[in-house]
N, C-alpha and C positions, 0 to 999 in steps of 0.2 A: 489830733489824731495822726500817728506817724505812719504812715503807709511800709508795710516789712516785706521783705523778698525773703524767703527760708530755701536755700540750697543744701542740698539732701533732704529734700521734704520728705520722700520716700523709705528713708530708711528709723530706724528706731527714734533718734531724737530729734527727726523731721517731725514726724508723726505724732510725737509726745507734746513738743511744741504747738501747734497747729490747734491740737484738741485741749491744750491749754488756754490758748489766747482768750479766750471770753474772760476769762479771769483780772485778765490785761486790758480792760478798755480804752487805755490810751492807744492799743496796737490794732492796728488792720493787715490784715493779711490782702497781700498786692500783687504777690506773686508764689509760686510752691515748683520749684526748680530741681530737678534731677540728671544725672549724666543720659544719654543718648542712648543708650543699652540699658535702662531700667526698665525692669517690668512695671514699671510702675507710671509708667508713663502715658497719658491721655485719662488716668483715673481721676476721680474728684473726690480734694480733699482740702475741708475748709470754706468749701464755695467757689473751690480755684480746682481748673483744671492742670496738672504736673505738667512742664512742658522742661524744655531743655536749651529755650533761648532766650539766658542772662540779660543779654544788654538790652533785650527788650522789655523784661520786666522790671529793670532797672530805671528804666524813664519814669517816674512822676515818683519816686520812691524815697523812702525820708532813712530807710534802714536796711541793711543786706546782713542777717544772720547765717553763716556756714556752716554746717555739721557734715559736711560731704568726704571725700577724700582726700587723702594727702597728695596722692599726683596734680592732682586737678585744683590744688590753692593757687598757686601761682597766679595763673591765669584769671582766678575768682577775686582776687585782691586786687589785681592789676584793670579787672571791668570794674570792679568797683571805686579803684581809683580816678578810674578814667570819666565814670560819672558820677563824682563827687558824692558817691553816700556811704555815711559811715556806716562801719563794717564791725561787727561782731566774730571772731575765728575761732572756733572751739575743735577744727579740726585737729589732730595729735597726729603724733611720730613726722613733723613737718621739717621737709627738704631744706637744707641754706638757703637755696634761693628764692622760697615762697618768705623767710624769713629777713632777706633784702629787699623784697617784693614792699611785704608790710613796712618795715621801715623807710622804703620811701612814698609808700601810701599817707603816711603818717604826717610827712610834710604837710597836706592839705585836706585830709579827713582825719576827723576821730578813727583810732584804731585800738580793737582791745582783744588780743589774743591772749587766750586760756587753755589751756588743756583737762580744765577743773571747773562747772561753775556753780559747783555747790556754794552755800552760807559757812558751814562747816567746816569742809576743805579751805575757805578763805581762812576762818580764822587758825586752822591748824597749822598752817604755814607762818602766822604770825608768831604762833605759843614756838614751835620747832626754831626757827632763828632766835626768839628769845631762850629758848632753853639752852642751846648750844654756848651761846654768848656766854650765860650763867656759868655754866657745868666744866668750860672749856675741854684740854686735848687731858684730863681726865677719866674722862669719859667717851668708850669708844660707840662708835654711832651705826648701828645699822635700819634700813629699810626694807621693810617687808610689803609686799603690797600682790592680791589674788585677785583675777578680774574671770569669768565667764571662759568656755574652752576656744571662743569663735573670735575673742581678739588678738588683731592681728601684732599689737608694735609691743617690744617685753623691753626694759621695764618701761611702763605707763608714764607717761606723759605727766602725771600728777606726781609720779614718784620723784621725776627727775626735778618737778618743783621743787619739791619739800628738799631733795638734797643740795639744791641752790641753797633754801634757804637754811638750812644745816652749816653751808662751809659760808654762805656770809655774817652767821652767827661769830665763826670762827677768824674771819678777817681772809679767806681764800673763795677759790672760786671751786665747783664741782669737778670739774675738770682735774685739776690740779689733785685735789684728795682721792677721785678712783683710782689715779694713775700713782699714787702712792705706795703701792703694791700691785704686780703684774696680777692677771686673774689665771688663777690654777697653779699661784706660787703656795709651797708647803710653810715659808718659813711664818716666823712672828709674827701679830699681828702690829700693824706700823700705829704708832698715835694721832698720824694726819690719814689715815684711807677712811672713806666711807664708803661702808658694804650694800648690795643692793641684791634681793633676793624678788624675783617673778615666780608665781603660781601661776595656772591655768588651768580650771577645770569647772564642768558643772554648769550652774545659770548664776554664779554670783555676779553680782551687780559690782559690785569695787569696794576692797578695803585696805586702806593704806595704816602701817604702820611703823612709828620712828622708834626707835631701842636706843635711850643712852645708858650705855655698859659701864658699870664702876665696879670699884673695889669694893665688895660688902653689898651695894644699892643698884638698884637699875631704876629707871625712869621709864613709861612707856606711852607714847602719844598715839591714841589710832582712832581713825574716822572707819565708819561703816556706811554705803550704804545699802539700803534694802527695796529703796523704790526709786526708779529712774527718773520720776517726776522733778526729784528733788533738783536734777540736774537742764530740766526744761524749763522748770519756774526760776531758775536763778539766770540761764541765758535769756531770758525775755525780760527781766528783772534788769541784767547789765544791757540786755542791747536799748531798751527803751531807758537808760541813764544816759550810755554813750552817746547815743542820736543827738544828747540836747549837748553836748563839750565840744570842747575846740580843737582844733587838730592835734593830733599828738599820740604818743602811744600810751594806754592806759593796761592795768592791772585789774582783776577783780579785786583786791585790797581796796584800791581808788572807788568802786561802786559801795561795797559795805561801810564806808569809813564816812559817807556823808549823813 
């Protein structure tokens, strides 16, 4: 039985998580952790009262999953570094430095940050780099991706995957292909940018989609989802895989692929 800590137990994919675990008998719920200004705090949820002090709930604990905020990683990686349990991070829109933070988490805990932990989204990021590789600079690539009107980070976190794995299809980095053309330039479009288009509106849940543009053909990869479960059962799925590996940084790919 892995003993789990859930920070942001309080908000949607605290809550989603939590009333999933029964499903998960390997998991016990050990601690349900929220920032210090939750309403949600002194509630019970799971058999656990929501409280707001980590390093305590951290003692005897075999796994720390995060769905909280992006200010507050930092700090959530580095207690979880500090007592050695591996750490699941599915927070998004995350600062450099919570991303230094993890990578030196990594040295001595399992570490698996995501922005995505659907099954679907895993393998769609596989299909997208293999299609790109295919298709090459023939094909020009955009992303589209609509999430709900209350989220906060544009484009999403999973988009920004998929177009990693788009320009490592291609033998470049994401970076390099947005900056391929300025954004609100009129002129052509370039054969190394790749486009990246954010919706907001309504209760949609996320759906991401990749466009490879040709001459005559297009290609179109797109994940939907329509229930948020999908995204609890797959982070309880990867944190109960990571709990059991060895330090290092790991990928949802690495949890599907065994």
């Amino acid at each position: 039985m892995i003993n789990t800590v859930i920070v942001g137990a309080g908000g949607r994919m605290g809550q989603a998580m939590i009333g999933l675990l029964p499903e998960f008998p390997g998991l016990a719920l050990h601690g349900a952790i929220d920032s210090a200004s939750s309403p949600m705090l002194g509630a019970a949820l799971g058999g656990r009262t929501v409280g707001s002090d980590l390093d305590a709930a951290l003692v005897g604990a075999g796994l720390m999953i995060d769905f909280s905020h992006a200010s507050g990683a930092r700090a959530h990686i580095e207690a979880a570094h500090a007592a050695r349990v591996p750490l699941l991070l599915g927070t998004t829109g995350l600062p450099a430095e919570a991303l230094a933070a993890a990578e030196r988490a990594a040295r001595d805990i399992p570490v698996l940050v995501s922005a995505n932990t659907s099954v679907g989204v895993a393998v769609l990021v596989d299909l997208v780099q293999r299609a790109s590789a295919a298709l090459g600079r023939d094909f020009h690539i955009e992303i589209v991706e609509a999430h709900h009107r209350h989220k906060q980070d544009a484009p999403s976190g999973t988009a920004l995957v998929l177009a990693e794995a788009a320009a490592r299809g291609r033998g470049t980095t994401y970076d390099r292909a947005a900056a391929a053309q300025p954004r609100g330039s009129r002129g052509a479009r370039t054969d190394e940018e790749i486009g990246m288009a954010s919706l907001r509106g309504g209760d949609v849940v996320g759906e991401h989609e990749v466009l490879f543009l040709g001459q005559g053909e297009r290609l179109s990869l797109k994940h939907s989802a329509t229930d948020r479960g999908i995204f609890a059962r797959g982070a309880l799925r990867a944190g109960q895989w990571v709990a059991g590996q060895r330090p290092g940084r790991y990928q949802m790919a690495d949890v599907f692929s065994q």
